[in-house]
C-alpha positions as CSV (number, residue, x, y, z in Angstrom):
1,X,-25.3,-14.6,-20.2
2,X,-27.7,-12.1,-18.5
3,X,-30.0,-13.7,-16.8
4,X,-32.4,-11.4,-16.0
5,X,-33.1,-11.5,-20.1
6,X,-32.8,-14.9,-20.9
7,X,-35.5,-17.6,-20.9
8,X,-39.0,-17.6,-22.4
9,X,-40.9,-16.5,-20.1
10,X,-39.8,-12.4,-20.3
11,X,-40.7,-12.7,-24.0
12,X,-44.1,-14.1,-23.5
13,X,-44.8,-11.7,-20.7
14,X,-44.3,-8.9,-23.7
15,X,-47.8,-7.2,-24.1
16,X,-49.7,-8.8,-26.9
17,X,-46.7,-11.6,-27.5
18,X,-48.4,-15.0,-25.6
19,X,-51.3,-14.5,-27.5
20,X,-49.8,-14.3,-31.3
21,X,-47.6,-17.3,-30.3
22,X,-50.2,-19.5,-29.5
23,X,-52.5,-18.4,-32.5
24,X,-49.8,-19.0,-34.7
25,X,-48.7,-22.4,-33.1
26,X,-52.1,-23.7,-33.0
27,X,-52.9,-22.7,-37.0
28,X,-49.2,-24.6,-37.9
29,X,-50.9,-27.6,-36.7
30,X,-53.1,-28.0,-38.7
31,X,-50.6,-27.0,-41.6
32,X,-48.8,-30.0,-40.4
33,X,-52.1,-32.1,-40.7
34,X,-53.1,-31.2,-44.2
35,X,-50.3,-32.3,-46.4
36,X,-50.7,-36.1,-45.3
37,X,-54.5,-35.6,-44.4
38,X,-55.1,-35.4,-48.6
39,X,-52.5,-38.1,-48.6
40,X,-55.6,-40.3,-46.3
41,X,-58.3,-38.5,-47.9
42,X,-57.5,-38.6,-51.7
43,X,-56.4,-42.3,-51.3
44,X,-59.9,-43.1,-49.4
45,X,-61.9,-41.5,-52.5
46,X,-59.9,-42.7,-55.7
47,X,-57.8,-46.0,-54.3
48,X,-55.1,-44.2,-56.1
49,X,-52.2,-43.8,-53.9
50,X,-50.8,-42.2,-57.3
51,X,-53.4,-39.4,-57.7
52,X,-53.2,-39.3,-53.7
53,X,-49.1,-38.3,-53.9
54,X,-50.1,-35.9,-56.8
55,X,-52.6,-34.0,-54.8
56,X,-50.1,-34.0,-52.0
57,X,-47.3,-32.4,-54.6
58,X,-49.6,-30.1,-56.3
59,X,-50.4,-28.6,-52.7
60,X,-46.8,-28.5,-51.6
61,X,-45.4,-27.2,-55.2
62,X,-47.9,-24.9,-54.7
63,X,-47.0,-23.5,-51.6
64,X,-43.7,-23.5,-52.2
65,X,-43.9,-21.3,-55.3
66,X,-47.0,-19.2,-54.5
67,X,-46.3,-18.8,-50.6
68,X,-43.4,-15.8,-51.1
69,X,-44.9,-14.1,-53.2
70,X,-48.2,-14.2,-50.8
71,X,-45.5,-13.1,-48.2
72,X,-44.7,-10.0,-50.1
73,X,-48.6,-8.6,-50.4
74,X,-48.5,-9.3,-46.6
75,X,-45.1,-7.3,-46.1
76,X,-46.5,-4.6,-48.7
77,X,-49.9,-4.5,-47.0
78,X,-49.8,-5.8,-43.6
79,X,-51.4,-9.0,-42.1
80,X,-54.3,-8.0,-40.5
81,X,-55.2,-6.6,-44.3
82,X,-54.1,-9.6,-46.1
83,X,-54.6,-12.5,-43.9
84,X,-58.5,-12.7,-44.3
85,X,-58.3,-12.9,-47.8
86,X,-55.6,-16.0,-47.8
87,X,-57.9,-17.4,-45.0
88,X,-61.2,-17.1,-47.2
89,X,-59.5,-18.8,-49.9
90,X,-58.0,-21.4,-48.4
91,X,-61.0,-22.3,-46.8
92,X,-62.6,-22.4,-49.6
93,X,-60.3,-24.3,-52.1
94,X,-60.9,-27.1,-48.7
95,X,-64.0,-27.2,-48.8
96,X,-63.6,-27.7,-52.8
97,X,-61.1,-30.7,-52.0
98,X,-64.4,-32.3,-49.4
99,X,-67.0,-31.9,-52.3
100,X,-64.8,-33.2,-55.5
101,X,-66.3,-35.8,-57.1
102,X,-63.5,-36.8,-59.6
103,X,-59.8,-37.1,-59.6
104,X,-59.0,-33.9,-61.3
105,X,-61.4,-31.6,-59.1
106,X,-59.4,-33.2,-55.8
107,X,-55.7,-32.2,-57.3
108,X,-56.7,-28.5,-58.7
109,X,-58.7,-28.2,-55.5
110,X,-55.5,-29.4,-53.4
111,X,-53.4,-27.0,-55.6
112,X,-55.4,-24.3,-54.8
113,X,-55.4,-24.8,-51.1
114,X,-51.7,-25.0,-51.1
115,X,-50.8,-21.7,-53.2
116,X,-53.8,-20.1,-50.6
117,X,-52.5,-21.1,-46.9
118,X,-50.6,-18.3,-45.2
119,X,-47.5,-19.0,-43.5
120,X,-47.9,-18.8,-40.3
121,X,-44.5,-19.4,-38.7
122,X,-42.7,-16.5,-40.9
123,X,-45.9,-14.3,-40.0
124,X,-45.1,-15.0,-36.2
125,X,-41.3,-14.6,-36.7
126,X,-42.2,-11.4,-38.0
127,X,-43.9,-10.0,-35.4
128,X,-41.1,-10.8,-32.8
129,X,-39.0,-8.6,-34.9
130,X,-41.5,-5.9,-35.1
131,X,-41.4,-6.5,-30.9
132,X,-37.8,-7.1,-29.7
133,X,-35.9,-4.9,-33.3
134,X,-35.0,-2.1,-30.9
135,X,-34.0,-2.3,-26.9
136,X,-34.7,-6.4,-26.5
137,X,-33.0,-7.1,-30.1
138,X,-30.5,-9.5,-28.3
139,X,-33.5,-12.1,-27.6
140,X,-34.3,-12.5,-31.1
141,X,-32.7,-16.0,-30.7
142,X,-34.4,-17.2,-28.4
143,X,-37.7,-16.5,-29.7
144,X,-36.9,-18.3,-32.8
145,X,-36.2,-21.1,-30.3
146,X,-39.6,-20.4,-29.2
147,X,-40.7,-20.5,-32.7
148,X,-38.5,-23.5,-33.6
149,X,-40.2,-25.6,-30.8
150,X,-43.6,-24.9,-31.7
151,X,-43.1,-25.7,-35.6
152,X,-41.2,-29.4,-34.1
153,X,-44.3,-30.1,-32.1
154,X,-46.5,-28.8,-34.8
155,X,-45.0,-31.6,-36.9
156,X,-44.8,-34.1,-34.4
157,X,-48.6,-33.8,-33.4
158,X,-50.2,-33.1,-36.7
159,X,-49.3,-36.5,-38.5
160,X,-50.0,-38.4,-35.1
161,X,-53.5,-37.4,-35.2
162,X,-54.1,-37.6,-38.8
163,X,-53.0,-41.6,-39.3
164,X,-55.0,-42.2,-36.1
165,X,-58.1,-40.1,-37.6
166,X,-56.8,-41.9,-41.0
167,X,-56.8,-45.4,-39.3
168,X,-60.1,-45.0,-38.0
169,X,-61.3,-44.3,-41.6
170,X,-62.2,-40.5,-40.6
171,X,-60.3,-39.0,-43.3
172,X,-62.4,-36.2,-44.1
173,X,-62.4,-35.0,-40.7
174,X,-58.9,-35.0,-40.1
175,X,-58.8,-32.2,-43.3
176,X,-61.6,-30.9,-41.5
177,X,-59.9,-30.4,-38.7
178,X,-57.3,-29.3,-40.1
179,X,-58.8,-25.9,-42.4
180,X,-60.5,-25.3,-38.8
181,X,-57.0,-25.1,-36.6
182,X,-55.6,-23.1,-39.6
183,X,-58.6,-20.8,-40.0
184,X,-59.0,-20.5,-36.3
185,X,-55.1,-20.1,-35.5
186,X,-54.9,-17.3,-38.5
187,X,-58.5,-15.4,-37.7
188,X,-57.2,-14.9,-34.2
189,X,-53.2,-13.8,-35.7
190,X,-55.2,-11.2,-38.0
191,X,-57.2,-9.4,-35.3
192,X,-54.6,-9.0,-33.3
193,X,-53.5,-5.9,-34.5
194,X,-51.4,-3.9,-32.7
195,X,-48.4,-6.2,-32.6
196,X,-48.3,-6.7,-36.5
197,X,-45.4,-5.3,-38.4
198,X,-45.9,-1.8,-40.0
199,X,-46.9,-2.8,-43.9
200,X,-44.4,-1.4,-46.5
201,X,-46.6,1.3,-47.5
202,X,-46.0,2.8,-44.3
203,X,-42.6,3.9,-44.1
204,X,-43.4,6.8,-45.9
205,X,-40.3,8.5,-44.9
206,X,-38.4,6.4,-47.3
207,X,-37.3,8.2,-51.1
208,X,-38.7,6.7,-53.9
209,X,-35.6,5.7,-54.7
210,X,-35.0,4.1,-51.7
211,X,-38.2,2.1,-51.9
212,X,-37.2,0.7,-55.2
213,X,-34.2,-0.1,-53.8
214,X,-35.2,-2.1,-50.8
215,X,-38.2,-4.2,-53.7
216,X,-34.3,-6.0,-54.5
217,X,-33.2,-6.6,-51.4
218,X,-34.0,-10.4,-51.6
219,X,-31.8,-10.7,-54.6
220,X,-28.0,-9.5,-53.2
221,X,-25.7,-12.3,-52.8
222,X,-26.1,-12.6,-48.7
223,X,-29.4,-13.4,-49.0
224,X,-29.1,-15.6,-51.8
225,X,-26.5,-17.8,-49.9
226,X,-29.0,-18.2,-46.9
227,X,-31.7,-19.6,-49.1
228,X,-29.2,-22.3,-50.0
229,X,-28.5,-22.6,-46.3
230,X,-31.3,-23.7,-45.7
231,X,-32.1,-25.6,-49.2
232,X,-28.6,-27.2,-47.7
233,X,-30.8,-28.1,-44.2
234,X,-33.5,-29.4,-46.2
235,X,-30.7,-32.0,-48.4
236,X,-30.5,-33.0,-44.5
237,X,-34.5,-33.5,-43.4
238,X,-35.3,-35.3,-47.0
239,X,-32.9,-38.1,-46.4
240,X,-33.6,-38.7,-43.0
241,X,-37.7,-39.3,-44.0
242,X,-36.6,-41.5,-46.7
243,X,-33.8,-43.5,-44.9
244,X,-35.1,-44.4,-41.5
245,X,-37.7,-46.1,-42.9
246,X,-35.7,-47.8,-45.8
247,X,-33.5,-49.0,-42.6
248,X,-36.2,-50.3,-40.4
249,X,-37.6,-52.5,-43.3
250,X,-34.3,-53.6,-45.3
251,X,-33.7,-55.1,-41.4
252,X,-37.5,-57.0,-41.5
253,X,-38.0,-54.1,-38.6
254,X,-40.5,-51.9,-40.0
255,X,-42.3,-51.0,-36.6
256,X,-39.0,-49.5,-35.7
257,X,-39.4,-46.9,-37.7
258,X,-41.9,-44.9,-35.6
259,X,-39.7,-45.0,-32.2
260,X,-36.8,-43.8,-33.9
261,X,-38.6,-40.9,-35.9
262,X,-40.3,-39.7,-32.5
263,X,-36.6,-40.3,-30.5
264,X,-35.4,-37.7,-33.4
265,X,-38.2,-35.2,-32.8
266,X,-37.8,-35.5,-29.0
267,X,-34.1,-34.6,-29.7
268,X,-34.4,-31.8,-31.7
269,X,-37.3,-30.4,-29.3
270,X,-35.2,-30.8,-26.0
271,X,-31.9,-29.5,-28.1
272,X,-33.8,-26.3,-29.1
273,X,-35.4,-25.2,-25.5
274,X,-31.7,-25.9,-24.4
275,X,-30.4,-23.3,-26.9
276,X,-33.6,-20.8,-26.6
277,X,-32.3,-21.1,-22.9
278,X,-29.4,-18.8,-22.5
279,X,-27.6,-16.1,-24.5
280,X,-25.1,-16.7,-26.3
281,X,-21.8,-14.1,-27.3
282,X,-20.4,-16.0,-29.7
283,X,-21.3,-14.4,-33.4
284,X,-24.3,-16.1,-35.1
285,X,-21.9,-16.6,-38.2
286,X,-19.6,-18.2,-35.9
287,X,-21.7,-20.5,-33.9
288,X,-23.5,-21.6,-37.3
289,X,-19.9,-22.8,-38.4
290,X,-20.2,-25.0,-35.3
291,X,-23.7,-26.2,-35.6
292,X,-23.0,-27.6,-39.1
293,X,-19.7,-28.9,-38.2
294,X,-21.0,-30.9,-35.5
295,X,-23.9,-31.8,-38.2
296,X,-21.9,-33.2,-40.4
297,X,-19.6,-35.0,-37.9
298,X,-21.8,-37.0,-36.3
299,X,-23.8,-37.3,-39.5
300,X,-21.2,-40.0,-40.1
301,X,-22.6,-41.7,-37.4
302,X,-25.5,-42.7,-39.4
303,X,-24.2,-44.8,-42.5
304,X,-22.4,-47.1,-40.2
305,X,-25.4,-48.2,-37.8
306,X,-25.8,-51.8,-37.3
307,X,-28.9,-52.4,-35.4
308,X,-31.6,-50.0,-35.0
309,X,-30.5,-49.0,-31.4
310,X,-27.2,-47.9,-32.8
311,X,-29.5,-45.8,-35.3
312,X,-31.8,-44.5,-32.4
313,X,-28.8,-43.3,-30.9
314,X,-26.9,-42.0,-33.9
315,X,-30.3,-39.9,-35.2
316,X,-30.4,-38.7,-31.5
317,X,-27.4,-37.4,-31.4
318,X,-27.2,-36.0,-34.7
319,X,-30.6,-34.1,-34.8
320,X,-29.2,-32.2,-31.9
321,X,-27.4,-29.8,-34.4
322,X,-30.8,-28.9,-36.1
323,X,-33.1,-26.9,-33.9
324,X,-30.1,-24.2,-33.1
325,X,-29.5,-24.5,-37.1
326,X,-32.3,-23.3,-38.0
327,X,-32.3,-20.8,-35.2
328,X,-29.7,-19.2,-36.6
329,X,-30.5,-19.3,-40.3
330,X,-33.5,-17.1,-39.0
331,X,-30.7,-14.4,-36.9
332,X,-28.9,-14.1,-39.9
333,X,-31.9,-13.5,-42.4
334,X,-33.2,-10.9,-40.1
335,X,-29.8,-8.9,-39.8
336,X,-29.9,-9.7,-43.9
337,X,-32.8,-8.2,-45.2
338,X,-34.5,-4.9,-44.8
339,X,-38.0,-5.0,-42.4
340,X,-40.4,-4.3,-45.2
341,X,-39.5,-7.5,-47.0
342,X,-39.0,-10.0,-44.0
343,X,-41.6,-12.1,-44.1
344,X,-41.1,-12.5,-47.9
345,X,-37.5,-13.6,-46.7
346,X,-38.7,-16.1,-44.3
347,X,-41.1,-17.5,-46.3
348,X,-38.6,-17.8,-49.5
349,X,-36.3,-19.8,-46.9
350,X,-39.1,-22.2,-45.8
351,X,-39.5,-23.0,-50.1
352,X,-35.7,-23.8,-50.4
353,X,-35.6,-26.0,-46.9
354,X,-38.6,-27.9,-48.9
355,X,-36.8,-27.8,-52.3
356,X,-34.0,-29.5,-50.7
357,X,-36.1,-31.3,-48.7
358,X,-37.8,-33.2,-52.0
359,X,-34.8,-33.7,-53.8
360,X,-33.0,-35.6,-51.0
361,X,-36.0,-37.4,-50.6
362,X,-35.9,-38.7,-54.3
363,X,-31.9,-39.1,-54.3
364,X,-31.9,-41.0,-51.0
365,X,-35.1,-43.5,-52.1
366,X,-32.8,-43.8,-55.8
367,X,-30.0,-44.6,-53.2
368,X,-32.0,-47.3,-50.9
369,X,-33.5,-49.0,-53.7
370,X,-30.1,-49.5,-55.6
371,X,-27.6,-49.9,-53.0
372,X,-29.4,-50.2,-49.7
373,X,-30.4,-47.7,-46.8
374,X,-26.5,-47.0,-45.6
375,X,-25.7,-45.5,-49.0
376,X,-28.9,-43.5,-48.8
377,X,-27.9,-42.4,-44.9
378,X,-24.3,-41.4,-46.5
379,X,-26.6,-38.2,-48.0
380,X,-26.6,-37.1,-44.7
381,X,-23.1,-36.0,-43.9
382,X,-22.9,-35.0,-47.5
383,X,-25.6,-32.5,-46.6
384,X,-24.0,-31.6,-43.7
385,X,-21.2,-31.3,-45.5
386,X,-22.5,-28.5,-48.3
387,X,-24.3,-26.7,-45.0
388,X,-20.5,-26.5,-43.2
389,X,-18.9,-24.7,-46.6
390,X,-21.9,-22.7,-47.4
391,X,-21.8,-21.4,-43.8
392,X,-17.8,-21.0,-43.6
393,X,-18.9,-18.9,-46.6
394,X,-21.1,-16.7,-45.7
395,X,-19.1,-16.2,-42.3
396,X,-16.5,-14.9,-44.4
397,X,-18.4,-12.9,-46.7
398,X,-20.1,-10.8,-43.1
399,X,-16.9,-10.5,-41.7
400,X,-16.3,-8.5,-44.9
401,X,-19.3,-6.7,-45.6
402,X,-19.1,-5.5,-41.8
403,X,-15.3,-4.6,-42.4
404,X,-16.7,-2.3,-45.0
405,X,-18.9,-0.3,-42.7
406,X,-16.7,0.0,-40.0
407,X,-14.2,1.8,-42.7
408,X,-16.7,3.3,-44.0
């Protein structure tokens, strides 16, 4: 480890670096606000918890499908150039959700505002890269732990205040506030110019050919296995929603459901400033191998709780592996894909962690209601399970590719 390079602060005393982080952290929480914010709203308006979970889909269908490909005009253009546009419209399709006077108006409106929001973690990501590529490429990891722990306490603070803004019968407000941090955040990540990544159209050096070539990157086969690395990471996150709660209330204990949740975020948050901490020498293929090993070890863990202290502990233990997980899954991307499509490729990994995410969900709900919350649990280790062979995998398949280039 060299110390004089490892830590957090030398990468926010980078020139222009503090101030991107922030804009971007402050913008994801209100991303983390909005998808249970129309859950509140929608449900305050119609008394349809139904058409509320079908706004709430539409938005994150939509933003799962529409988001890349928003990511590639930004990589093609640049951000400060596309940013305001995606801003403007999400802005507006908001304000459409707070007017709507019928049930179809709040879902197309919600739709809308989900295929418009920019994604503002793989916009930071991206401008570390642009930052660190060259001389300081060895701290990439660390500020994805940086950007790890600012997504976990985006996620941790954003549903907090919207059930308490909820609860208090404020619902509109809590979108409100919501299109405000996310049109505030990205206004002040688009003027921020010079530490945005060069837009596609500027590598002019590049052949035609050569451009054509790199519009295909996203489809070879290493990139292809990372976005079911982390549709593998998602199997992982949607059980754990589903089952925690289908725990705490098969044992008449539903208010435990909301320690052990926030015990599980606290993990993941301490384990990923631990692993942001200090550099590490081991091959990122290699130390993924370990992360989802040790996943899907003490994944095991879960099924088997009795009580819901032997769960707080078990969840504790086991959401360690995540934060340096997904750390990771961002190293490898970036050493995967060519610069002018990254943030397309970070973007396309955040859809299949929320594809897997939604179908674990539904399979592990299937699981409680039929055979109780232990059987839906048992999906995590299984999850853990598919991440360990998918990352034994694609170690093997770098060790090769890289065998290639050294012979050739």
């Amino acid at each position: 480890m060299s110390s004089d390079a490892s830590g957090y602060r030398p990468l926010l005393r980078i020139p222009g670096a503090a101030a991107f982080f922030l804009a971007a952290a402050v913008g994801r929480v209100g991303i983390a606000m909005t998808g249970l914010g129309l859950v509140w709203l929608v449900h305050a308006r119609t008394g349809s918890y139904g058409t509320a979970g079908l706004a709430t889909a539409g938005f994150a269908l939509a933003e799962a499908l529409i988001g890349p490909c928003l990511a590639r005009v930004v990589d093609r253009f640049g951000q400060p150039r596309v940013l305001p546009f995606s801003l403007l419209a999400h802005g507006t399709a908001i304000v459409g959700v707070l007017a709507a006077t019928s049930s179809t108006v709040l879902i197309a409106a919600a739709v809308c505002a989900g295929a418009a929001v920019p994604q503002l973690g793989a916009l930071s990501a991206a401008r570390w890269v642009h930052l660190l590529r060259e001389e300081r490429a060895g701290e990439l990891p660390t500020a994805f732990s940086l950007e790890s722990l600012a997504n976990a306490t985006a996620f941790l603070l954003g549903p907090v205040l919207v059930t308490a803004l909820g609860a208090a019968d404020d619902t509109a407000l809590a979108t409100a506030i919501a299109a405000a941090l996310i049109l505030g955040g990205g206004g002040a990540l688009a003027a921020q110019r010079h530490t945005a990544p060069r837009p596609a159209r500027g590598h002019t050096t590049e052949s035609t050919e050569s451009a054509k070539s790199t519009e295909r990157t996203l489809l070879r086969p290493d990139f292809l296995l990372l976005a079911l690395l982390n549709l593998a990471i998602g199997l992982y996150f949607g059980t754990m929603g589903v089952s925690v709660s289908a725990f705490a209330i098969g044992h008449g204990m539903p208010e435990a459901a909301a320690p052990i949740t926030a015990a599980a975020s606290l993990s993941g948050l301490l384990s990923g400033w631990l692993y942001g901490l200090r550099r590490h020498r081991a091959p990122a293929h290699l130390q993924l191998v370990v992360a989802s090993g040790y996943l899907a070890g003490t994944g095991l863990l879960l099924p088997l709780a009795p009580s819901a202290i032997w769960l707080g502990a078990a969840v504790v233990v086991t959401e360690a592996a995540v934060p340096p997980t997904l750390v990771l899954l961002n190293v490898l991307t970036e050493k995967s894909v060519h610069p002018t499509v990254l943030t397309e490729a970070f973007t396309w990994n955040n859809s299949a962690g929320a594809a897997g995410s939604a179908l674990a969900a539904s399979l592990a709900g299937s699981a409680a209601d039929s055979l109780g919350a232990s059987a839906a649990f048992a999906l995590a280790p299984a999850a853990g399970l598919v991440l360990l062979v998918l990352s034994v995998t694609a170690r093997k398949l770098g060790l090769r590719s890289r065998s290639r280039r050294w012979c050739g």
